[in-house]
Steps between C-alpha positions, in 0.01 A plus 500: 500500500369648161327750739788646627683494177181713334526753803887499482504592152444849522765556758738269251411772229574789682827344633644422160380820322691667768796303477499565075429862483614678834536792345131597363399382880732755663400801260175447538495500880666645796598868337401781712393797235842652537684237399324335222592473194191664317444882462207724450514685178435884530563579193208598282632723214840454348682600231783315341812561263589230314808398239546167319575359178214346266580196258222457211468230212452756253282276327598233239595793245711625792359866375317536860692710745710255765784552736574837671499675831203667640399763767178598640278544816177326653304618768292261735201525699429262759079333475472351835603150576754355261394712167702800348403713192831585263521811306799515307733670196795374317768577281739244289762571256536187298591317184321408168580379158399669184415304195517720226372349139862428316732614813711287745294472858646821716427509866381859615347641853193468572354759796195330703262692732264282681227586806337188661192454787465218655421325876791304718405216748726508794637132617523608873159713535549814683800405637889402431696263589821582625470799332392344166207520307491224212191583220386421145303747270342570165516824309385590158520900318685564165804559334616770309753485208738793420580547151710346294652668193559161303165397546425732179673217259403164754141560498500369859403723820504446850221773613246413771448148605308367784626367814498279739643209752589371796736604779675321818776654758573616836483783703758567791475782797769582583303783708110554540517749206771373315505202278714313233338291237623247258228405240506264167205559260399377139384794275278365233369707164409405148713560232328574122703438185464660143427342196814523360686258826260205285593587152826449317726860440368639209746448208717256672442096486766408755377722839247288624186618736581550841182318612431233234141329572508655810121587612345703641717841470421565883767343763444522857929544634593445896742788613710383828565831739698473824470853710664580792275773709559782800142524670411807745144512677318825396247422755468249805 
């Protein structure tokens, strides 16, 4: 009897896995080429225009630039097998606040130019599904601030800072050169305060610091983008 429970088992296991999930059984098998689900990529150079809004922490001094829209293009290269290298170039019009030394906090613009490099791993290989194409992806470049005329009196400055973070979305076909691609990332850089956001105002005893016993002077902020992109393939 045990016998022919031990050599029944497997076909008990294949049974009930079938009955539980039908669905990865039947996508799996059965498809002729033409009607299957999964796609051969041809695309192997892209380029993208993307628009979205970023949302940054500013820092705990708030005086890092945070919320505003942003434009910009990427261009991709496909590696071979699931890998992509990411050129890109960005522009963002946002917000910061100025602390100037005796003066109410103002909040001014704050133009950002960034470029980034960086590799994407594609979820489905070199193909889509349905005519999707999930990934995730790392970049990293710099980030350059425009000029600020308050910045004379704050003795604060957002100027070049160092990049970098990590990237998820998806990638839609709607045709074999066309594409539409929703993406949220986290933009990470260093802010640097002066001396003067650890001291009290000079002459005053009520203003306190902005950063009391706050150390060190360097904060690493996260900077929350969502982009939506128009892709066209340059080269299949």
């Amino acid at each position: 009897m045990s016998n022919r429970l031990t050599a029944g088992a497997p076909v008990l296991c294949a049974a009930l896995a079938a009955s539980l999930f039908p669905s990865v059984g039947w996508s799996q098998v059965g498809h002729r080429p033409e009607g299957s689900p999964f796609r051969d990529l041809q695309v192997r150079h892209a380029l993208l225009f993307q628009g979205g809004y970023l949302s940054g922490s500013g820092g705990r001094a708030a005086a890092g630039p945070t919320d505003g829209p942003m434009v910009g293009l990427r261009y991709t290269i496909h590696l071979g097998g699931p890998w992509e290298a990411i050129f890109g170039a960005a522009g963002a019009d946002l917000q910061r606040v100025v602390h100037s030394p005796g003066l109410a906090p103002d909040t001014v613009g704050q133009s950002v130019l960034m470029g980034e490099t960086g590799f994407a791993f594609l979820l489905t290989g070199e193909k889509s599904w349905h005519g999707l194409v999930p990934y995730v992806a790392a970049t990293m470049g710099a980030a350059f601030g425009g000029s600020v005329p308050a910045d004379s009196t704050s003795g604060y400055q957002f100027q070049t800072k160092f990049h970098f973070g990590p990237q998820v979305g998806v990638r839609w076909y709607t045709t074999r050169r066309i594409s539409l691609r929703l993406e949220g990332r986290d933009v990470m850089w260093r802010l640097r305060y002066p001396a003067s956001f650890f001291d009290l105002v000079p002459g005053s005893l009520v203003i306190p610091p902005l950063l009391p016993g706050f150390d060190p002077d360097r904060e690493w902020t996260h900077n929350l983008s969502l982009t939506l992109a128009l892709g066209f393939a340059i080269r299949h």
